[in-house]
N, C-alpha and C positions, 0 to 999 in steps of 0.2 A: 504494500500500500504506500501510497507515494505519501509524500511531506503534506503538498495541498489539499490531498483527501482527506489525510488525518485532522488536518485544523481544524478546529470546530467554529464555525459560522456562528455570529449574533445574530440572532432570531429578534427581528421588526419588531416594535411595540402597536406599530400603525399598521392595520390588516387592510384596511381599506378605506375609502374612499369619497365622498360627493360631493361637488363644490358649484355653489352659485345655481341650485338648482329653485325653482320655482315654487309659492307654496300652495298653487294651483292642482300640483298632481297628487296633492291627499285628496282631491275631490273628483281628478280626472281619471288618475290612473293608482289609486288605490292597492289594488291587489298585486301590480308590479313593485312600487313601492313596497308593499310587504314584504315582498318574496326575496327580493335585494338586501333589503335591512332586518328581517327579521325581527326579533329581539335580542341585537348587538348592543351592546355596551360601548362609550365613548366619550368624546366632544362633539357638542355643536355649536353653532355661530348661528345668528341671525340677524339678516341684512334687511334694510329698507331702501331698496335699488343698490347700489356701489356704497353707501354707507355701513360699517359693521353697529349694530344696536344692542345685539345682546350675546352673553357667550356662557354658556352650562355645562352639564356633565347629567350623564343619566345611564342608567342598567337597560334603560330600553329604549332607545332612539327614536325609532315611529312613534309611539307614544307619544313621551313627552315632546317632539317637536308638533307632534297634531295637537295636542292638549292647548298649546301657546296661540293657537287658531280662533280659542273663546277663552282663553283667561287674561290675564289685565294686557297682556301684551295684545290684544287683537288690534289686527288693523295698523300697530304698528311696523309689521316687517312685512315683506313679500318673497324675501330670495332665504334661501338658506343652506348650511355646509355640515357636514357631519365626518367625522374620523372614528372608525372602528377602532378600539384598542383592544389587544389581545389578553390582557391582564387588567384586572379590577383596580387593583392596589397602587396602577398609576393614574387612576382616572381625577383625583384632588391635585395631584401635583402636578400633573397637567394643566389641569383647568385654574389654576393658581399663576401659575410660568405665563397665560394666555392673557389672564386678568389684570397681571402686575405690566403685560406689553402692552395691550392693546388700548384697555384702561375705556371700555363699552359704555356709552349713556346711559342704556337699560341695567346695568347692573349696578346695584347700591352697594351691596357687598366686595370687598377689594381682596384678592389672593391671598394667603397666608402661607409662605413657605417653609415650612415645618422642618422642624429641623436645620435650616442653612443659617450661617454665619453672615449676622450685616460685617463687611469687611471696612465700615466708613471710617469707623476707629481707628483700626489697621494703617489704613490709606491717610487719612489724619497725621498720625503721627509719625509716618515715613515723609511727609510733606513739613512738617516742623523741623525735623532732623535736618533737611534736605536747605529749608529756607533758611536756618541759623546756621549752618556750613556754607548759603550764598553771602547772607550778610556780614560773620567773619570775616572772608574773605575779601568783599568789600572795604572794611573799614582796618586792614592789614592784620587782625588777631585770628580766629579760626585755631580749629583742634590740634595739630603742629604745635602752633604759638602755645597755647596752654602746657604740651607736654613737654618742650623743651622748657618751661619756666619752672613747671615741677621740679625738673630733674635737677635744675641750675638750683632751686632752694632747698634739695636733697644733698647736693657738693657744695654748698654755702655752710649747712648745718654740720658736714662732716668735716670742713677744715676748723669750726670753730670747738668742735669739740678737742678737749685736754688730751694730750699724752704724752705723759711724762718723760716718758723713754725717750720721744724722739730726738732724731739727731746724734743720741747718746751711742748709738752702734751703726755706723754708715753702711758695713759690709755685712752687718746680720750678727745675729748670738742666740746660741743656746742659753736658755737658761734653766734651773731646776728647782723644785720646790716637793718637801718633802709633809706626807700628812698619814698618819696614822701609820706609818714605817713602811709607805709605800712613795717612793721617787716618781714624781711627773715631771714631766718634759714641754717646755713650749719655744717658741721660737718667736724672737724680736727683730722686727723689719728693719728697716729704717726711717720709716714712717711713723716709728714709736707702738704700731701695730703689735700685739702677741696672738702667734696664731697658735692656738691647742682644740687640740680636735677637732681639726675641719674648722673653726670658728676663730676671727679677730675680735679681740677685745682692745681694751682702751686704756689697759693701766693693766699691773698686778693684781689688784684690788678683782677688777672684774672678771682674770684670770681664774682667782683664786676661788671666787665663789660657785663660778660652775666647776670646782671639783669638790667644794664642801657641799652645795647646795642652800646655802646661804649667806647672808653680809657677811663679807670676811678685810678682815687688813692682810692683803696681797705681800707685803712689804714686810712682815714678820709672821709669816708663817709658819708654823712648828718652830719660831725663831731664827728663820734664816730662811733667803733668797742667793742661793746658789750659782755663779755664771763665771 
C-alpha cells in the first residue's frame, strides 16, 4: 500500500449545499425540497434579495426555514442558503464564527465562542512592549541603555567595596588558616580578592566565615593567618 493510500483524509464538516435559492419553492416544489434536505442538520442564512437578514442553526433545515415563512420573520426575507453539517457538535460554533462575521439585522442575539481566547490582551501588551522600545529609542535610552547602566552601577559598587589585601600580593599568595585542627587553603589575587572554594570574598573576615559558618575575625583565627 502506497504512502498516499495510507494517509488518512479529513473528512468535510460541510456535506452539502444550497445557496440563494428562493423561498417560493416551499410552496412550488415542496416534495423536491424535501427529498434534497431531508431532515439534515446545519446552517442557514436568510436573504431579502442580495441583502443577508438573518442566520441560525437547526437539527432540521426544511423545517425550521418553512416555519420562518409565518413567524415574526414573515415577509421579511425571500432568498435563502443552507449548509449540511455532518456532525451536530459543530452546528453552535459555526453559527457563532457566522454571527461574530457577518453581524445579520435579524438577529438580536451575537455569537458566543466558547471556549477561545480574546487575544486583545495579548496583542495589547506586545504593542506596549513594542511602542516603549520605539520611544526609547527615540529619545537615545531604550533597553541596551538601561542594561549597560546596571552593569556600570554593578562595577561602580564593586570597586568601592574594601579589600584589604589589595595591592598587598601583586603576583598572588597562598594563604592558610587553621580551625578545629583542620588546615584551609585560599588564594589572594591581586585584587585583594580571596578565592576559597570556587568563591571570592573580600577580606579574611569573609573568608573565614564561610568555613565556620558564621561572623568570624578572619585575621585571628584559631590565632593565626598563615602565608
Amino acid at each position: 500500500m502506497t504512502k498516499k493510500k495510507m494517509k488518512r483524509r479529513a473528512r468535510a464538516i460541510i456535506q452539502g449545499h444550497l445557496e440563494k435559492i428562493s423561498s417560493r419553492i416551499f410552496d412550488q416544489n415542496r416534495k423536491q425540497i424535501s427529498e434534497i434536505i431531508e431532515r439534515h442538520q446545519g446552517i442557514y442564512a436568510l436573504y431579502r434579495k442580495d441583502k443577508l437578514y438573518y442566520v441560525g442553526l437547526a437539527t432540521d433545515l426544511r423545517r425550521r426555514i418553512n416555519w420562518h415563512l409565518r413567524d415574526k420573520h414573515e415577509g421579511k426575507w425571500t432568498h435563502f442558503s443552507l449548509y449540511i453539517l455532518r456532525r451536530s457538535e459543530h452546528l453552535r460554533e459555526v453559527e457563532a464564527l457566522v454571527l461574530r462575521i457577518a453581524d445579520p439585522t435579524g438577529n438580536y442575539a451575537k455569537g458566543k465562542l466558547k471556549g477561545s481566547k480574546d487575544l486583545r490582551r495579548s496583542l495589547k501588551a506586545l504593542l506596549r512592549k513594542d511602542y516603549k522600545k520605539f520611544i526609547d529609542d527615540l529619545l537615545g535610552g531604550g533597553e541596551e541603555a538601561n542594561k549597560k547602566s546596571k552593569r556600570e552601577k554593578v562595577k561602580g559598587k564593586a570597586a568601592k567595596r574594601e579589600r584589604p589585601l589589595q595591592g598587598k600580593f601583586p603576583g598572588g599568595k597562598v594563604i592558610y588558616a587553621s580551625y578545629k585542627g583542620k588546615d584551609y587553603k585560599a588564594w589572594v589575587r591581586a585584587n585583594g580578592g580571596i578565592r576559597y572554594n570556587g568563591r571570592t570574598y573580600d577580606s579574611p573576615s569573609g573568608a573565614g566565615k564561610a568555613i565556620r559558618k558564621k561572623e568570624t575575625d578572619g585575621w585571628r583565627m584559631r590565632g593565626r593567618v598563615n602565608a
